[in-house]
C-alpha positions in Angstrom: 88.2 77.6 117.2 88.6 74.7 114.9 87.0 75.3 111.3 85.7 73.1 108.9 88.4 71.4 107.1 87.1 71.9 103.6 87.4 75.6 104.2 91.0 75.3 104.8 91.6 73.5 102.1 89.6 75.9 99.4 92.2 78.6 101.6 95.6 76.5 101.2 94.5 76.0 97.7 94.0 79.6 97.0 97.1 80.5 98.7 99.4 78.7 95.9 97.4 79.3 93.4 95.9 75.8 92.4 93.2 75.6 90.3 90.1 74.8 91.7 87.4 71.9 90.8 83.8 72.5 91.5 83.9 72.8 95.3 80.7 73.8 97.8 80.9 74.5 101.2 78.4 74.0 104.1 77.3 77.0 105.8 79.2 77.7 109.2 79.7 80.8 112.0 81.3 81.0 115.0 79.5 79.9 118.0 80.2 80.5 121.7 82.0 77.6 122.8 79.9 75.0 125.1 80.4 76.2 128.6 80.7 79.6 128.6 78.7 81.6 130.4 77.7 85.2 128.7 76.8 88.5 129.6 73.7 89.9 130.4 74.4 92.8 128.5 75.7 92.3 125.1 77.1 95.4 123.7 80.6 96.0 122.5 82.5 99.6 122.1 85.3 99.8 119.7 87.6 103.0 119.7 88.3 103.5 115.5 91.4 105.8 115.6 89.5 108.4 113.2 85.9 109.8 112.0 84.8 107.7 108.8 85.3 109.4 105.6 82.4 107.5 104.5 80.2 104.2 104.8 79.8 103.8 101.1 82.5 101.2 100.8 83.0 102.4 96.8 84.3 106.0 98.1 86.5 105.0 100.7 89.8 104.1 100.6 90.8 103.4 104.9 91.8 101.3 107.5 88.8 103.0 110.0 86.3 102.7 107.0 86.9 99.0 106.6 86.5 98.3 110.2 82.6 99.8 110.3 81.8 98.5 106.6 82.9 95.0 107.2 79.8 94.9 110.1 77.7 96.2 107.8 78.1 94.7 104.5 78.9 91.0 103.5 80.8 90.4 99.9 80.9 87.1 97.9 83.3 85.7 100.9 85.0 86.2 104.3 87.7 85.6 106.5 87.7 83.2 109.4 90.0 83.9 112.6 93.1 82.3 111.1 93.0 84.3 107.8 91.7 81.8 105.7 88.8 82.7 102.8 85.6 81.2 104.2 82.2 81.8 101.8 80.3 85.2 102.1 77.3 85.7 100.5 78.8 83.1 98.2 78.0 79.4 99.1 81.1 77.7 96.9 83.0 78.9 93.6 84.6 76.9 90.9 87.0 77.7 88.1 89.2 75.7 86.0 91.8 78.2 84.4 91.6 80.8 87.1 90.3 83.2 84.5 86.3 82.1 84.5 85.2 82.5 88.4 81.8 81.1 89.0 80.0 82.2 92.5 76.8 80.7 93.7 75.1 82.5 96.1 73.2 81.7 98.7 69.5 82.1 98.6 68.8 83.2 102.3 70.7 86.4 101.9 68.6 89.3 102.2 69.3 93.0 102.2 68.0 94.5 105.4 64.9 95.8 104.5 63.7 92.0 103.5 64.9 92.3 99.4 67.2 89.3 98.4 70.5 89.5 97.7 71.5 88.1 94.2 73.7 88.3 91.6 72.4 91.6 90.2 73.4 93.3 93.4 77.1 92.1 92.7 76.9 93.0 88.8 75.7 96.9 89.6 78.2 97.8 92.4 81.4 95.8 90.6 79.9 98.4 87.5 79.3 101.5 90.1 83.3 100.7 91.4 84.9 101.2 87.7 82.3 103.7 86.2 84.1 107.1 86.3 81.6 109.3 87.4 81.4 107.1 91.6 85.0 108.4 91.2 86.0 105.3 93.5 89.5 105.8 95.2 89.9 102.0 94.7 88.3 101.8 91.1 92.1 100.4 90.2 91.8 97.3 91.9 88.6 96.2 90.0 92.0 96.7 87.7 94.4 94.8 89.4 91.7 91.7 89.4 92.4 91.8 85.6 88.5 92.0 85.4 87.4 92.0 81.4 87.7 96.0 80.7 87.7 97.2 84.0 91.0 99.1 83.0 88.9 100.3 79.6 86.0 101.6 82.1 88.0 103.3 84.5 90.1 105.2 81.5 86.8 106.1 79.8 87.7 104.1 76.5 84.8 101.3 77.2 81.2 101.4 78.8 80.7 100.3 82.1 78.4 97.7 81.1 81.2 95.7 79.0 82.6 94.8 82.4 83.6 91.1 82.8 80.4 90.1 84.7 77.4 89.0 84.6 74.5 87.6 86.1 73.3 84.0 84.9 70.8 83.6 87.2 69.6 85.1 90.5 72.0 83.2 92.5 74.9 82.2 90.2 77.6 85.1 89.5 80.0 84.9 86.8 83.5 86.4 86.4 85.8 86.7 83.4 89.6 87.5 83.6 91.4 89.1 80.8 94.4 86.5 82.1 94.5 83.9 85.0 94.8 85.4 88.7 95.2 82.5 91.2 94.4 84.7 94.1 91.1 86.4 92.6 88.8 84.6 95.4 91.2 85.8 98.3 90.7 89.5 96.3 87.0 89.1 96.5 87.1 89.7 100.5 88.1 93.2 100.1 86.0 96.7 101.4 85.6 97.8 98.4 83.9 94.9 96.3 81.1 94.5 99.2 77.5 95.1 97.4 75.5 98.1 97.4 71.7 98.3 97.7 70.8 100.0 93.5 67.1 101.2 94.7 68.6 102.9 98.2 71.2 104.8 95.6 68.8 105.6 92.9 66.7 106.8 96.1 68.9 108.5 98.4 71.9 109.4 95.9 74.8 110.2 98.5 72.8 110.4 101.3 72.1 106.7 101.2 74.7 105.8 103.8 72.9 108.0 106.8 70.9 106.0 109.1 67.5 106.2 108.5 68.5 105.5 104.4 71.1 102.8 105.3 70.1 99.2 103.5 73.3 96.8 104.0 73.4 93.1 104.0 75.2 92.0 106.6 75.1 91.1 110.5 75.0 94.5 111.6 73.2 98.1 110.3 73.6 101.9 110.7 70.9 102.7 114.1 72.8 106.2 114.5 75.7 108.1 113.3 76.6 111.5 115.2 79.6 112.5 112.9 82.9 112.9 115.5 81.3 111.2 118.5 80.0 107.7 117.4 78.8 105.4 115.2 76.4 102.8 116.9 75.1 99.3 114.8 72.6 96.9 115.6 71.6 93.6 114.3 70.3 93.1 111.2 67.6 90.6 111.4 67.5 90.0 108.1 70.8 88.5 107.5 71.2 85.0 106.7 73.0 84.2 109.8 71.6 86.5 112.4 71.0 83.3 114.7 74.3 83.4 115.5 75.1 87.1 116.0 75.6 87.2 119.9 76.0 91.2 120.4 73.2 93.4 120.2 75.1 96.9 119.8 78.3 97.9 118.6 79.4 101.0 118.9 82.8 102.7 116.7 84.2 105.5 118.8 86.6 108.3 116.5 89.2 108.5 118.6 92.7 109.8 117.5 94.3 110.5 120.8 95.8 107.1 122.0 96.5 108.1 125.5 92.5 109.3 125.9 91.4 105.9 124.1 93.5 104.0 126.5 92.5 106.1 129.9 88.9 105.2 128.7 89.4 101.8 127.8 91.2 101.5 131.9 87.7 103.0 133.0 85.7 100.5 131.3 84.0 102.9 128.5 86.0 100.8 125.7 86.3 97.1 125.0 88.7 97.0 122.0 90.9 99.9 120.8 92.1 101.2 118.0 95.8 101.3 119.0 97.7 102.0 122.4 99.7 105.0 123.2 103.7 104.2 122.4 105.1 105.7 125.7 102.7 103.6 127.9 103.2 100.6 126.0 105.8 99.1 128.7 103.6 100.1 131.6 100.3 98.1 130.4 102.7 95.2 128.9 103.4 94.8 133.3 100.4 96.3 134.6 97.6 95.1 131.9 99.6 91.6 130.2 95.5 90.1 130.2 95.0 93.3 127.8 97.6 93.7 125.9 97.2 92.5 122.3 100.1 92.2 119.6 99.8 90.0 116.8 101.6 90.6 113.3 100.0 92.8 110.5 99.8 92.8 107.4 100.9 96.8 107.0 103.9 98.7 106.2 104.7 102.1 107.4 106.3 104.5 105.2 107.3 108.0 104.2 106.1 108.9 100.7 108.0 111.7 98.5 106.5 113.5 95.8 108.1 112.4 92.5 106.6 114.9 90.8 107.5 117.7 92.6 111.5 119.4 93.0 113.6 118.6 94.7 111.9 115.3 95.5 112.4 114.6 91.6 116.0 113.7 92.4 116.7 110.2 93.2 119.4 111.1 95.3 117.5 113.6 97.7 115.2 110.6 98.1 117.7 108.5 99.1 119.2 110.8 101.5 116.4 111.2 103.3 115.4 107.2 103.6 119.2 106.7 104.3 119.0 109.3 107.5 116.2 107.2 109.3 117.4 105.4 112.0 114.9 102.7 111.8 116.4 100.5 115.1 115.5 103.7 116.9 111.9 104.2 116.1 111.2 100.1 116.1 113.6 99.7 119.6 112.8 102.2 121.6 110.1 104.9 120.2 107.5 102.0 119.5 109.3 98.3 121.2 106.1 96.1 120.9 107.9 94.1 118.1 107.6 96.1 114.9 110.3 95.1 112.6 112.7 97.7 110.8 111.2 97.9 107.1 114.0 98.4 104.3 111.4 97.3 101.6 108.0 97.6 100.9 106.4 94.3 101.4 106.3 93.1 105.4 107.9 89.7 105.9 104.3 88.2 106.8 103.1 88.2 103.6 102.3 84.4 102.5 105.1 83.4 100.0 106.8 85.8 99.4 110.5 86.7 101.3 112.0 90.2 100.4 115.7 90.4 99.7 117.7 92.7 102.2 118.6 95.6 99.7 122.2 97.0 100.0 121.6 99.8 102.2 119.6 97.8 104.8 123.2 96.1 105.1 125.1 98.8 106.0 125.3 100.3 109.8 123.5 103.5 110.6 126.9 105.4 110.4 127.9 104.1 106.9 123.7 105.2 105.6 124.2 108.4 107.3 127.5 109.4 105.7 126.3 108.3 102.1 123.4 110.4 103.1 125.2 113.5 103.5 127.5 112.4 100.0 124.3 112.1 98.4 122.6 115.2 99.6 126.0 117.2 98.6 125.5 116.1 95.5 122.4 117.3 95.0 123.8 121.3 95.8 122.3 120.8 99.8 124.6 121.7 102.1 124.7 124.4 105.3 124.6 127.6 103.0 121.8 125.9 101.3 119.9 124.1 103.3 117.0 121.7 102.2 113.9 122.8 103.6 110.3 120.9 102.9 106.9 120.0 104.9 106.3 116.5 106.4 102.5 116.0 106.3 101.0 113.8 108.8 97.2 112.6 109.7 96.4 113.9 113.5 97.2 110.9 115.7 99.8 111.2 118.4 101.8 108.0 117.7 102.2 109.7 114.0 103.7 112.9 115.8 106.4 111.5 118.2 107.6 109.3 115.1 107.8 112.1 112.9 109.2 114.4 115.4 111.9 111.8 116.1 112.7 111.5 112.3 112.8 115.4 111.9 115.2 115.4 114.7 117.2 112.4 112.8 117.4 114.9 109.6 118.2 117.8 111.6 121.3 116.2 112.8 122.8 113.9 110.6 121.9 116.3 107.4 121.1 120.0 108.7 118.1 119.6 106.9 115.0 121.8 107.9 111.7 119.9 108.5 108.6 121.7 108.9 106.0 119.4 110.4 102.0 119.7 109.6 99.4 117.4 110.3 95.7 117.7 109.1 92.3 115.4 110.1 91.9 112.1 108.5 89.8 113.2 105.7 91.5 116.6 104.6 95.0 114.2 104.8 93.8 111.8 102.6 92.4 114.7 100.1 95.8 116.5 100.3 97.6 113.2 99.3 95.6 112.2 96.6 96.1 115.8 95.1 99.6 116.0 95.4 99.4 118.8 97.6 102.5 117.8 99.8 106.3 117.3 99.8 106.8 114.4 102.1 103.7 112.9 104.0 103.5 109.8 106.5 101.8 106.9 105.0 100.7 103.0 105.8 99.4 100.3 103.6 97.5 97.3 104.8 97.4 94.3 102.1 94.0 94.1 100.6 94.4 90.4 100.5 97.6 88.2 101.7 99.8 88.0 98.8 102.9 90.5 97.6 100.7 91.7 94.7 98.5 93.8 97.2 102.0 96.0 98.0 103.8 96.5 95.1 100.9 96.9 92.6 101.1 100.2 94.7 103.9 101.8 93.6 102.6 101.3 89.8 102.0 104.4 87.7 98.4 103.2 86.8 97.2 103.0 90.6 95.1 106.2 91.4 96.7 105.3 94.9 100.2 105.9 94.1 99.7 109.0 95.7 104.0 109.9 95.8 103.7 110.0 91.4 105.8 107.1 91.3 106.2 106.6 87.3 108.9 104.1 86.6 108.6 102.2 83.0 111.1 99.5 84.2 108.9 99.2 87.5 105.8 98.7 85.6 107.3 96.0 82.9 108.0 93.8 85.7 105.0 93.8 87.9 102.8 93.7 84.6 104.6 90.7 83.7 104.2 89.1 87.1 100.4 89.7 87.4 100.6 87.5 84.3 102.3 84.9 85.6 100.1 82.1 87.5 103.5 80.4 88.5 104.1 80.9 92.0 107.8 80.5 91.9 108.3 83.0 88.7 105.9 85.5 89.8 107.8 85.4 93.5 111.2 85.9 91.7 109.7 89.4 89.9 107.9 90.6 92.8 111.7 90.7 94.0 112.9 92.1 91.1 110.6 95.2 91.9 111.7 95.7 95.6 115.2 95.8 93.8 114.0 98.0 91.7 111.9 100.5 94.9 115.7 100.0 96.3 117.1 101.8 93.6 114.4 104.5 92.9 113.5 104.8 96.7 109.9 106.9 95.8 109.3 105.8 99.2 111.0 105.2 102.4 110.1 102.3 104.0 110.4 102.9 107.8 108.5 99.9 109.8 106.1 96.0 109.7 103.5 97.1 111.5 102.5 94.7 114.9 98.7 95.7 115.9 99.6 96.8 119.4 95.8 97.3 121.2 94.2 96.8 124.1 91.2 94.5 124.4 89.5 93.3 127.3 89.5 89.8 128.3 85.6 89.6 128.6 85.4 89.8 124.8 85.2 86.3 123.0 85.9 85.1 119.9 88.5 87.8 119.0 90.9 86.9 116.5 94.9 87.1 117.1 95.7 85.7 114.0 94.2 87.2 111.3 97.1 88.8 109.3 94.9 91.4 107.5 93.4 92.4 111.3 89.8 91.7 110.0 87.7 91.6 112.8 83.6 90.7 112.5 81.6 91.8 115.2 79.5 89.0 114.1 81.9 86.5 115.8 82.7 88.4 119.4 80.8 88.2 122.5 81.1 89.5 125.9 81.8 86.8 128.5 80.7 87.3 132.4 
């Protein structure tokens, strides 16, 4: 659907980091287009791959988390269906050094219990994000914004309420940068700096997020929540644009077994799925081609090793094991919807930003496999001592045939001795974040479209460098580049760290995701180009 054209510009000029004049917006959603003829009933059933950790978007940290909080609470701005950053809550923004960000908000926002949404609301949850006691999983990128002390806050050295932000009047936000960041509006879209309603907190403490507690501003709220079966939303009539909001129910569905999320998506109980089942992939690409969905993402699959932790300490055991994978196999024929073999972190779809082929990516799988076994040999592995480890994985069937398939790879080429365990959503992510593991399956989805949202992963400060990456060298150079407000120069160091993830390989990249789902024709307004897969139920309706 066409959008207004001074959106796409505020977008294009985001995207290469221009600074921006004083620049408002009119106010715009997506409408059904003329002539199509709707449902009776308007209700839409998602299937969301796993049970939500949480709804309090400050204490989450996942892809399924996103998905319900995005319908449920609006930030300073959005994302239209091409990707580009449209206004949220915010009307318009201006800056003129890309360090001082002034937001005015709009004055029909309302919280949906009737309260008004203003720039308060924006100035306590950016504070409850850093503040060390929420123990946010993504207080670092309140960091990464290069917000005034947010990296004092989250350390303990400075009070919350030194945070670069403040309030000028109810409806006019203001930001302040320790040093420009050209992307900061793009940043602004993310989960976790979304509002929070203080007096339902102070109220409810935790328990704020259940149902009959829940206050959100945005197109949808909680109307029930049975924990492992469903999570169902309804309108919120109380939010700004509600006269546009076609559906009347929408209901998330934890569902981690692909093939039982597709057989109930064939029966009609599921509109939009989570994923699709590998193996069957072929079968509804020829039976289902009106269902089949497969645009690019914005996410890289990867194996994480534990730095910290013998013998996953030794470079050369990392590398061994990264060299072993066979990616052709797992893109070609385990998965074969189009995912691309990953031999760095950042996918290729990024915005701006082309990764360099490392050496080993180069070589056949024969010439990786044999300076595998070298490497391995030189760490003291070898058939009288065999390397033996874990390979922690979150329950989903798609996550078990690929690691099965890499066990199997290890097995043969490097008589190494892979034990495979794979826990719920919410104990995985716990286990990670405490170290707890030797090698575990992992996936990162940029946070907004531009390298920075990769490789600011693998720094030592991120409390989401869950493998204990700690690299001085690696650090230097993307501290240096999240300085640099030149496009060209801070490109040229972003590649200068995938050189340097080459050398160190905490990770191994294996695959660029594709977002391989099913979703039924009768939904409209679904969007297959949105690099970051950000869907708002606010813009889909079911067609007759």
């Amino acid at each position: 659907m066409e959008r207004l054209k001074n959106k796409i510009t505020q977008a294009v000029l985001l995207s290469v980091g221009l600074t921006l004049a004083s620049t408002s917006f009119s106010t715009f959603a997506a409408d059904v287009p003329a002539g199509t003829q709707l449902a009776k009933v308007q209700e839409l059933v998602r299937g969301n791959g796993a049970e939500v950790a949480s709804l309090d978007p400050h204490k989450t940290e996942g892809v399924p988390e996103s998905h319900v909080i995005r319908d449920l609470l609006e930030g300073l701005v959005n994302q239209d269906s091409e990707g580009n950053t449209i206004p949220g809550v915010a009307t318009s923004w201006e800056t003129t050094d890309n360090k001082l960000f002034t937001f005015h908000l709009r004055k029909d926002a309302k919280w949906s219990n009737g309260d008004p949404v203003t720039a308060e609301d924006f100035v306590y949850s950016f504070k409850r994000v850093v503040d060390p006691v929420t123990a946010s999983p993504y207080a670092w990128y309140l960091e990464m914004t290069n917000m005034v002390n947010a990296k004092e806050i989250i350390e303990g050295t400075a009070d919350k309420e030194t945070l670069g932000i403040k309030a000028i009047d109810p409806y006019t936000l203001q930001v302040t940068l320790t040093t420009a960041v050209p992307y900061f509006v793009k940043m602004m879209g993310h989960t976790t700096v979304k509002p929070v309603h203080k007096a339902s907190i102070e109220k409810f403490g935790d328990k704020w997020t259940k149902p009959e507690n829940f206050v959100g501003n945005g197109a949808f709220t909680v109307a029930n929540w049975v924990v492992n079966e469903r999570i169902e939303l309804v309108p919120n009539n109380y939010y700004w644009d509600n006269a546009h909001t076609v559906l009347t129910k929408v209901t998330f569905l934890p569902i981690e077994n692909q093939v039982a999320e597709m057989n109930r998506f064939l029966s009609g109980e599921i509109d939009i799925t989570y994923e699709l089942p590998n193996e069957h992939y072929k079968r509804l690409a020829k039976d289902h081609a009106e269902s089949v969905s497969i645009p690019g993402n914005l996410c890289s699959y990867y194996y994480g090793f534990n730095n910290a932790k013998a013998p996953f300490n030794d470079v050369r055991v990392r590398k061994a094991l990264s060299y072993a994978i066979d990616r052709n196999v797992i893109t070609k024929f385990l998965l074969g919807q189009g995912q691309k073999p990953a031999y760095f972190l950042t996918p290729e779809i990024v915005a701006g930003f082309h990764p360099q082929m490392p050496a080993y990516g180069k070589l056949t799988q024969k010439q990786r496999v044999q300076e595998a076994k070298d490497l391995l040999s030189e760490a003291g592995f070898n058939k009288q001592n065999p390397l033996k480890f874990t390979l922690l994985y979150n329950t989903s069937e798609n996550h078990k045939k690929i690691a099965a398939a890499i066990q199997s790879m290890w097995k043969k080429s490097l008589g190494v001795d892979v034990q495979l365990e794979n826990q719920e959503w919410k104990t995985y992510l716990d286990t990670r974040r405490q170290g707890d593991f030797d090698v575990t399956r992992a996936g990162w989805c940029g946070d907004y479209n531009e390298a920075s949202s990769f490789l600011s992963l693998m720094q030592s400060n991120n409390s989401s460098n869950d493998p204990k990456y700690n690299s001085a060298e690696y650090d230097q150079i993307m501290n240096k580049a999240l300085l640099s407000t030149n496009d060209q120069e801070r490109n040229a160091l972003y590649a200068e760290a995938e050189v340097v993830l080459a050398k160190d390989m905490p990770i191994a990249p294996i695959y660029q995701y594709v977002k391989a789902r099913l979703v039924n024709p009768h939904v409209g307004g679904f969007p297959t180009n949105n690099a970051e897969d950000k869907i708002f139920s606010k813009d889909l309706y079911i067609k007759q």
